[in-house]
Structures are given as C-alpha cells and as structure tokens.
C-alpha positions in Angstrom: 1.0 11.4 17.7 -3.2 10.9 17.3 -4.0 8.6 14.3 -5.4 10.7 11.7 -6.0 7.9 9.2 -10.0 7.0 8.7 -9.5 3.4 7.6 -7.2 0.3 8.8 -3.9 0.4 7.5 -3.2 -3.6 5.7 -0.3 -5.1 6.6 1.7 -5.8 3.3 5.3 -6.2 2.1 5.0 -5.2 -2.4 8.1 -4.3 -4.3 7.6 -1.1 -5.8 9.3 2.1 -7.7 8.5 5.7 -6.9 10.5 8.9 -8.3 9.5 12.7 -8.8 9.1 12.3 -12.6 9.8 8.4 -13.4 9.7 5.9 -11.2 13.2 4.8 -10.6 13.9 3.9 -6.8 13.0 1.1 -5.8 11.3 0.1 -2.1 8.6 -1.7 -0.5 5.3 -1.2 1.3 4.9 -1.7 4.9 1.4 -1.3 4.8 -1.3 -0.1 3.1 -5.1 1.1 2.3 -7.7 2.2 -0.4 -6.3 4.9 0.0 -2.5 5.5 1.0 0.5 3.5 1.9 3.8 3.2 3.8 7.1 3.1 1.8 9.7 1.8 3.8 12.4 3.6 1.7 16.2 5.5 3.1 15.6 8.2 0.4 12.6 10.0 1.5 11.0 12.9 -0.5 9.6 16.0 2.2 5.7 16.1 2.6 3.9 17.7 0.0 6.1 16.1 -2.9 4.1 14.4 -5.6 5.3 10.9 -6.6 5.0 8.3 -9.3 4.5 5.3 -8.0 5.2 1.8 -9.7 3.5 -1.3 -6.8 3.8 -4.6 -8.1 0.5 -6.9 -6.9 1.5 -10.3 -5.6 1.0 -11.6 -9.1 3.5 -9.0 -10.3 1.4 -7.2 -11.9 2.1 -3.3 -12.1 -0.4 -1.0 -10.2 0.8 2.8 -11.7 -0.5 5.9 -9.3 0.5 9.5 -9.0 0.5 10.3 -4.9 1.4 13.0 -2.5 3.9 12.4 0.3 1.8 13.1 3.6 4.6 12.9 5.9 8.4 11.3 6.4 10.9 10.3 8.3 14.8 9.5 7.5 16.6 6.9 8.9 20.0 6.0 7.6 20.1 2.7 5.6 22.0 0.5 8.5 18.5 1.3 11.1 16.1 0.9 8.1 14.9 -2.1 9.3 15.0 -1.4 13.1 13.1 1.6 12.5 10.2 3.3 10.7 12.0 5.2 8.0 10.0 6.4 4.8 7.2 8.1 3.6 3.4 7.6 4.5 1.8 8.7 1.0 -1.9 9.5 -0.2 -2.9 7.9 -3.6 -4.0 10.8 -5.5 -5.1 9.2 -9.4 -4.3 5.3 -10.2 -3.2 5.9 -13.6 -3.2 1.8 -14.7 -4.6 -1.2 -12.5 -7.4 0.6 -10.3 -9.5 -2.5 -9.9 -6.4 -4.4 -9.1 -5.6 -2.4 -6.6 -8.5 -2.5 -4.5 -9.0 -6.2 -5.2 -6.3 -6.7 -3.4 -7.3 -4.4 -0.3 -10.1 -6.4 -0.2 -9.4 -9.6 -0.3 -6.7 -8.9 2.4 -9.3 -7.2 4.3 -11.8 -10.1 4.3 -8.8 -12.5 5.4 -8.9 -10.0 8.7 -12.5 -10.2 9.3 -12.7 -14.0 9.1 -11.7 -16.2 11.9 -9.1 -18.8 11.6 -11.8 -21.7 11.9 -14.0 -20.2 9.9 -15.4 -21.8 6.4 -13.5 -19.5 3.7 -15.6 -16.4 2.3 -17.4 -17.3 -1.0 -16.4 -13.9 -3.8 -19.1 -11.6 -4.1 -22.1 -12.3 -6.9 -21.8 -16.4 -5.7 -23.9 -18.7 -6.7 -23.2 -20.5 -3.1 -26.5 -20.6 -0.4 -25.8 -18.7 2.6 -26.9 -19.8 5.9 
C-alpha cells in the first residue's frame, strides 16, 4: 500500500486509554505525529469510529483528544506483538494538553534531525550565540 501520510510518523511507545464514549481500554502508541498515531491495541474499533483518547506524555501527564479511526487491522492477542495489529487514528480536537502534545513531537523530532556527535540543540527564543 502507497504511504498517504504527509509528515514522518515518530517512533514512540505512550500508555494510553481510548473508548467510544470514555476512555477505558487501555494500549499504547507505536508511533506518532502532529497529527495522528498508531495504537497497537487487540480490540480495534472499524475506520470511521470516533474515539476518546487518554496519551499519557513521558512525564505522565494526560494529553485528552477526540480522533477518528483512519484504518485497522485485527490480530489476535497471542500475534500482537509479532504483528501490526491496531488502529492508525487522526487527531481530530485535543480537548486538554495541546501544547504538550506537540512539545513532545518536537522535541522528538529535533533528536532525529541532529547527528549523534552533534552539540545538543539550544530551545527556541535562546539566549545562546549561534555560529
């Protein structure tokens, strides 16, 4: 299948909880962008579903978004870690924890742009001189 996706999926593993109406099941990302993720999950919802989705940051802080389920694929629970089983979803509104969201995008994606020799990335607005 062609990748449709028009930015770089992140390579993440976050705890999370996703339901229909309250977010009760709990799973974890694969991966994930400003704009969608992977939930590695046995109990997949069919595309078009609308979720609730619960993503604890790696502080444990709670990231709350309502998102539609793109496309799935069920594997039973003894292959779910030899295959990709889940749900690719779309973030459709962050309800709490916007900014903390997409702090975390990028500060994982500068990690990807930098070399591992290279001097680490001042944040944005620094005071530091650049060469």
């Amino acid at each position: 299948m062609a990748e449709k996706r028009k930015t770089r999926r992140l390579l993440k593993r976050l705890k999370l909880r996703y339901g229909v109406s309250s977010a009760t099941s709990l799973a974890f990302t694969e991966d994930f962008s400003e704009f969608g993720i992977f939930i590695r999950a046995v109990n997949v919802m069919t595309p078009g579903s609308k979720l609730l989705v619960e993503l604890f940051m790696p502080d444990n802080e709670p990231v709350t978004f309502e998102a539609r389920v793109m496309w799935s694929r069920r594997v039973p629970g003894s292959l779910i870690h030899l295959s990709k089983g889940g749900m690719g979803v779309m973030i459709t509104q962050f309800l709490t924890g916007k900014e903390k969201y997409l702090e975390v995008c990028n500060s994982l994606t500068n990690k990807k742009k930098q070399p591992l020799d290279a001097p680490p990335i001042p944040p944005t607005g620094s005071s530091e001189p650049q060469p």
